[in-house]
C-alpha positions, 0 to 999 in steps of 0.5 A, a space after each residue: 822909470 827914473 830919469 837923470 837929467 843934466 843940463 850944460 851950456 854950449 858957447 859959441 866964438 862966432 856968435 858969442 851967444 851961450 845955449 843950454 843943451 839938456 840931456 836925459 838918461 834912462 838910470 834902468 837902461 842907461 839909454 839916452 833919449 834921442 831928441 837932444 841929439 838930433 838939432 846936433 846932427 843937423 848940424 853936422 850934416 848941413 855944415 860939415 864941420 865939427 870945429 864949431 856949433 851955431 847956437 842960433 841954429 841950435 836955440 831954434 830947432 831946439 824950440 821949433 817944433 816939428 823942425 826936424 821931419 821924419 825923412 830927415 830924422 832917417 836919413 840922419 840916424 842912418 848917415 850916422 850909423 845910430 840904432 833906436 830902441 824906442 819904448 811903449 810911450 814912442 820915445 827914441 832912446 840911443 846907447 850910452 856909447 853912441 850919446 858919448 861919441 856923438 858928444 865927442 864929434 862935436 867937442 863937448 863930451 867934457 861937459 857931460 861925461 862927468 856928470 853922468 859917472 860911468 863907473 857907478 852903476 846900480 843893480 838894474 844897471 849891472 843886469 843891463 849895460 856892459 860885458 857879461 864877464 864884467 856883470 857875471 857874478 864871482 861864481 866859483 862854486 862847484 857845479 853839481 853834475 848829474 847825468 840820469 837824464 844825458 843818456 840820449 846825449 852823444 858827442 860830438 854834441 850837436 843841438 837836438 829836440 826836445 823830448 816829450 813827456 810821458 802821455 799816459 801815465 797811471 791815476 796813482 802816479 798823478 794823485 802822488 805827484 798832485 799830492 806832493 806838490 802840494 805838500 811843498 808849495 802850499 804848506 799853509 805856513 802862518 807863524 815861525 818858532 823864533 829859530 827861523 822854523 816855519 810852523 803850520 796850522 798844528 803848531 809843528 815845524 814845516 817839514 823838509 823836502 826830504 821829509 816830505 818825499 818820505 812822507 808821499 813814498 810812505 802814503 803811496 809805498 806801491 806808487 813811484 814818484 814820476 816828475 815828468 808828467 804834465 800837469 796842465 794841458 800844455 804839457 808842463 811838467 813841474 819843472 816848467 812851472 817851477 823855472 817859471 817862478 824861479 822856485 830855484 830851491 826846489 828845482 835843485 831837489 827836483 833835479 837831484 831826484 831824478 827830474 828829466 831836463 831834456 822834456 818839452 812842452 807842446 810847443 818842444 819848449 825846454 823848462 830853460 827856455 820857460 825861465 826865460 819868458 817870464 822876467 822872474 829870474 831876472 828880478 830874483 837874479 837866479 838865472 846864473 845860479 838855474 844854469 848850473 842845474 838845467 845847463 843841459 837845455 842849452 843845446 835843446 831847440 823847439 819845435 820851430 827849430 828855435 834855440 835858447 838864444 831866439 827865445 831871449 832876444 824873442 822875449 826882448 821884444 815884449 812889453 818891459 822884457 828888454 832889460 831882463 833878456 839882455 840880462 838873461 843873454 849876457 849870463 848865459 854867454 858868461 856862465 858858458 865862458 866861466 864854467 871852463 874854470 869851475 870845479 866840477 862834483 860827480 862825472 866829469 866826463 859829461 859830454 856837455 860840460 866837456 864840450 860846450 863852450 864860447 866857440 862851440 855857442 859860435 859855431 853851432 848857435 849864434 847863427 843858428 836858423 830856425 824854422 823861418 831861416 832866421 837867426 837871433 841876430 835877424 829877429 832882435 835887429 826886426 824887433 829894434 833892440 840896439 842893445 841885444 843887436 849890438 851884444 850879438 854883433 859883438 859876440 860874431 853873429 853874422 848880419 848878412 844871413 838871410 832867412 827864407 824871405 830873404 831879409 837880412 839883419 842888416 836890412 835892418 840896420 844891424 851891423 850899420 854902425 860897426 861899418 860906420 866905424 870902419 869907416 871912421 877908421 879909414 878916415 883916421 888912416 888917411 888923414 895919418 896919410 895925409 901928414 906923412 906925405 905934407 911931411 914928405 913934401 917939406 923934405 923934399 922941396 930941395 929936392 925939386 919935387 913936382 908939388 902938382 904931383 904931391 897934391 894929386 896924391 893928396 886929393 886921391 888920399 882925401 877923396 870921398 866915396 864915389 856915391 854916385 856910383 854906389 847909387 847907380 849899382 843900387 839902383 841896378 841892383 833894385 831894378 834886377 830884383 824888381 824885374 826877377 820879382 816881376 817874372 817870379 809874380 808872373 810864373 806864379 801867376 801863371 801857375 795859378 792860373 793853370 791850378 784854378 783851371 785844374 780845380 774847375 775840371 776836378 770839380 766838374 769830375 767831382 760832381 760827375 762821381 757824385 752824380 754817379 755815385 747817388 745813381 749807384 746808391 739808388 740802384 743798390 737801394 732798389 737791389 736791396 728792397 728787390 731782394 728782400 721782396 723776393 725773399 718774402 716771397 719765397 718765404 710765403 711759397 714756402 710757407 704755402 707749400 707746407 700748408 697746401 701740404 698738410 691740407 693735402 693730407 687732411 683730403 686724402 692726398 698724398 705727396 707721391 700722387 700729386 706729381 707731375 701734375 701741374 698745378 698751374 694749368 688753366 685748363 681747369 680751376 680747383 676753385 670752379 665747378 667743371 664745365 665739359 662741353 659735351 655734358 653741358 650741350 647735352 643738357 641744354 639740348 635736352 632742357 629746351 627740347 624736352 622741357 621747354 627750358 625750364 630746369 626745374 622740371 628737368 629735376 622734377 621729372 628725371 633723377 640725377 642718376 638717370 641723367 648721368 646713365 643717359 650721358 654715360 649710355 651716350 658716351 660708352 657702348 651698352 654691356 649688351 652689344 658687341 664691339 661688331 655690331 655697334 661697327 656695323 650699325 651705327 659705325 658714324 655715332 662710334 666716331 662720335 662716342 669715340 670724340 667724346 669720350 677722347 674729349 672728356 678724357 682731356 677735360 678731365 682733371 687727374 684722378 688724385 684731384 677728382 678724389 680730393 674735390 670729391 672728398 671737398 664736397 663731402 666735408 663741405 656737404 656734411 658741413 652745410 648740413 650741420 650748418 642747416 640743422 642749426 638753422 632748421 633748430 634756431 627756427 624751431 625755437 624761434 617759432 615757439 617763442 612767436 607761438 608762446 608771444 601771440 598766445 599771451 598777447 590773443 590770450 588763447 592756448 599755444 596748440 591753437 595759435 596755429 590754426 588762426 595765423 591764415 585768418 589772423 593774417 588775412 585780416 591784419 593785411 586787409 586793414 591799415 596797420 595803424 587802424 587795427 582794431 584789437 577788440 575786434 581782432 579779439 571777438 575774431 578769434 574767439 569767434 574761431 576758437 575751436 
């Protein structure tokens, strides 16, 4: 950054001593570097006078270093009423005012004002120092209005959100956007015609931007042009980008189309709040010019409630941004003021046109708080910006409005020089005082005025502030703040106590609703496998029914004969032979009396059919005898046959069953039969083939192979397999050969 120094020597009467004093200043910012100003304040405030300086004193804090603290370099700046603007190297910079009144308290501003020409200013510096009506350009031309996006717009005009732009538009109307912007930014321009045409790749003129919107309408004729979609993720429409690089040329012809200003971003910021993020305006000097087209966003605000104004003065505080966001401040505050004078093309009753202007920014803006209750001025005077902070103040933003953590801009030193000023004056005006009343009193000494009277006056006019006073309200003030915060901490602490007890019981409750609800999973798994068991098992009773059914029928049985029995009684097993006790005794009985136990000889000796005639005769009366005579010959055996027979009437299974398990045994009985003429047939051949095997090997007929086996037998099992003698087995059968 460019320097001017300038160096002047500084006599003394008192020490007849001379001392340079040098003096340097920002040509960009037209700032003044702090640390040549600070061994003068010391002065000031030890000797408390103006009418002379010590250069002594002066040479030796000017060389010493580190002679001037901190704490004292504060307690100076503040005394003083001086604002600091320090830069990204820690250097400390004061304005061009505040350098030429310090110079002028002191007497010496003669020396240096002539070799710093106020009146000659550059280009940088018209952007940075002085009134936004004297650096706003002659700008007379008409302001062209259009108003296709103001419907939304009502009066009174109030500040209002953003919009936010279309979120799901089509494929086509994305390929035509993409298309026709690239045609206008990049048309791959290499060389011009001579008549200041530019010529692309084939030779022919670049083509307009009317001509290139003809173009993309003719590729896409069923496609309309929508220049509100976004085009990256954060939902910049094109005008974003476009204020954004100062492209002021096709914002014109984007905005003449149709383009809608009033459209935000993710955040709800507007495309002028975009052109003032970036110092590209500010280097182009296209800002006052961008406010003709996208003045409509001066009433917008974000989704933090934030304005263009705390945009500017946010930006103010970022590195290399401080000249360009008060530049970007003093022209809009200038095109606002100048606009009212301005001939006006197509509607004049545009509803902000009519009605914005330097009192509607004051009412409604300068002191607008956003969502964090601050207002510009707040946030310039946190960020140390003297120039934006004292443009603020002079404009009427109030330093005394507090945000929601209740700081105030003047805590932080906004606003502290104006007060300096006051007081200044209030000084002058005594003293204008003072030399009435010496006047006063030389008149009036024929008068037999009362000097003791006239002095009184004059300590009361020459007195200073009651510091001490205003101290102690301070200090009264900071011990009722500290002790509300005190009780604040104390109630929140409090409360937070009560909360984390409050959580530790919802958490306690919580895992009991866990328990219980893992508990409840369980049981309804359970339910679920349960009923879906039960379901297979009623799928296989079905299932069995049907086959037990169709067996049924294959036995003889038909549905109407088997019910009303039950199936599930165990007085009987369909699988099991039957045991009747009486039939059982009676065999038993019969086969140890009779036959010594051995049922063989039971079989051999009696047929089946005379046993079950005997157990019959013994259960029924012969067809012989009369129901008389049996009552009267043997009436205790009819008691007998009579239990009996009641007996084998309950053991009994039920007829239909007796008939089924009868026609069983006579499947299973021809199935066993067929099984055993097979057997008796596979035997057969089996024999034949040993038959037929012995006569090749004892090499005698089949016929008589028969005939042989006893002997052939006898004579194998006599001797030890392994000793046989075939030669001698072969002289035995020859010797038997019939």
């Amino acid at each position: 950054m460019p320097i001017t120094e300038v160096t002047s020597y500084i006599f003394s009467n008192d020490t007849d001593v001379t001392c340079p004093l040098t003096l340097r200043k920002n040509d960009e910012t037209g700032y003044f570097q702090l640390n040549s100003f600070l061994p003068l304040l010391k002065q000031l405030h030890e000797n408390k006078t103006t009418d002379s300086i010590n250069t002594d004193q002066l040479i030796e804090d000017t060389n010493t270093v580190g002679a001037i603290s901190a704490e004292l370099q504060d307690l100076l700046l503040s005394k003083y009423g001086v604002l600091v603007d320090t830069d990204s190297d820690g250097n400390k910079w004061i304005t061009q005012d505040k350098a030429f009144q310090l110079l002028d308290m002191f007497s010496i501003l003669h020396l240096f004002k002539d070799k710093f020409d106020t009146k000659k200013r550059t280009s940088n510096d018209q952007n940075t120092l002085g009134s936004p009506l004297k650096r706003f350009k002659n700008n007379n031309h008409t302001i062209s209005v259009f108003d296709h996006d103001l419907s939304t717009v009502t009066e009174p005009i109030q500040i209002m959100d953003t919009l936010e732009a279309t979120t799901a538009p089509g494929n086509d109307e994305r390929v035509k956007l993409e298309v026709f912007l690239q045609k206008l930014l990049f048309p791959n321009v290499e060389t011009s015609d001579g008549n200041d045409n530019k010529i692309n790749n084939d030779g022919l003129p670049q083509p307009s931007f009317e001509t290139t919107l003809q173009e993309v309408n003719m590729a896409y004729p069923h496609v309309a042009l929508n220049l509100d979609i976004p085009v990256d993720e954060h939902n910049n429409t094109p005008l974003h980008w476009l204020t954004s690089i100062a492209n002021i040329d096709l914002i014109k012809q984007l905005v003449k189309i149709g383009a809608n200003r009033l459209i935000g971003d993710n955040q709800g910021e507007s495309s002028l709040v975009k052109s003032v993020k970036s110092v590209n305006n500010y280097d182009s000097g296209t800002f006052e010019e961008l406010l003709d087209y996208l003045y409509p966003c001066i009433i917008l605000k974000d989704r933090l409630d934030r304005t263009i104004l705390h945009h500017i003065v946010i930006t103010s505080g970022m590195n290399g941004c401080s000249a360009a966001a008060k530049y970007y401040l003093d022209i809009l505050m200038g095109w606002i003021v100048k606009k009212q004078n301005r001939p006006i093309d197509g509607n004049s009753m545009d509803p902000i046109l009519k009605n914005i202007d330097l009192k509607w920014i004051i009412l409604n803006m300068l002191n607008y708080q956003d969502s964090n209750g601050d207002t510009c001025l707040n946030i310039a005077a946190r960020l140390g910006n003297v120039a934006i902070v004292d443009a603020l103040l002079d404009y009427g933003a109030d330093p005394y409005i507090a945000n929601k953590s209740g700081l105030r801009p003047t805590d932080f030193g906004a606003g502290t020089s104006k007060l300096q000023q006051k007081l200044n004056n209030n000084i002058d005006n005594n003293i204008s005082m003072t030399s009435s009343i010496n006047d006063e009193q030389n008149t009036n000494q024929e008068a037999n005025v009362d000097d003791d009277e006239l002095d009184g006056k004059l300590d009361n006019l020459m007195k200073k502030p009651d510091t001490m006073t205003l101290i102690d309200d301070i200090k009264s003030l900071l011990a009722t703040v500290s002790q509300d915060y005190d009780t604040e901490v104390q109630q929140h602490n409090e409360k937070l106590k009560s909360l984390r007890k409050e959580l530790s019981s919802k958490r306690l409750e919580l895992n009991e609703s866990r328990k219980q609800l893992t508990y409840v999973k369980n049981l309804r798994d359970e339910y679920n496998l349960l009923k879906e068991q039960l379901s297979n098992l009623e799928s296989g009773i079905a299932e069995e029914e049907n086959n037990f059914k169709q067996e049924s029928e294959k036995l003889g049985i038909s549905s109407d004969e088997t019910t009303g029995i039950d199936w599930d009684s165990s007085e009987f097993d369909a699988d099991e032979p039957f045991k009747i006790d009486f039939v059982y005794d009676f065999l038993e009985n019969k086969v140890s009396n009779e036959y010594d136990g051995d049922i063989d000889k039971l079989l051999l000796k009696e047929s089946i059919d005379s046993l079950a005639s005997q157990i019959r005769s013994s259960v029924e009366p012969s067809n012989g005898d009369s129901k008389e005579t049996i009552a009267v010959d043997n009436r205790g055996a009819e008691d007998d046959i009579a239990s009996n027979r009641s007996k084998l009437e309950a053991m009994l299974p039920p007829t239909v069953l007796l008939r089924a398990r009868i026609n069983a045994y006579k499947k299973n009985d021809e199935h066993l039969q067929n099984m055993l003429g097979e057997i008796k047939d596979k035997q057969s051949n089996l024999e034949n083939k040993f038959r037929r095997v012995l006569s090749l090997c004892l090499k005698i007929d089949e016929e008589k192979v028969d005939d042989m086996l006893d002997g052939l037998l006898q004579a194998i099992s006599s001797e030890d397999p392994q000793d046989i003698d075939t030669d001698e087995m072969q002289d035995f059968l020859r010797k038997h050969a019939v």
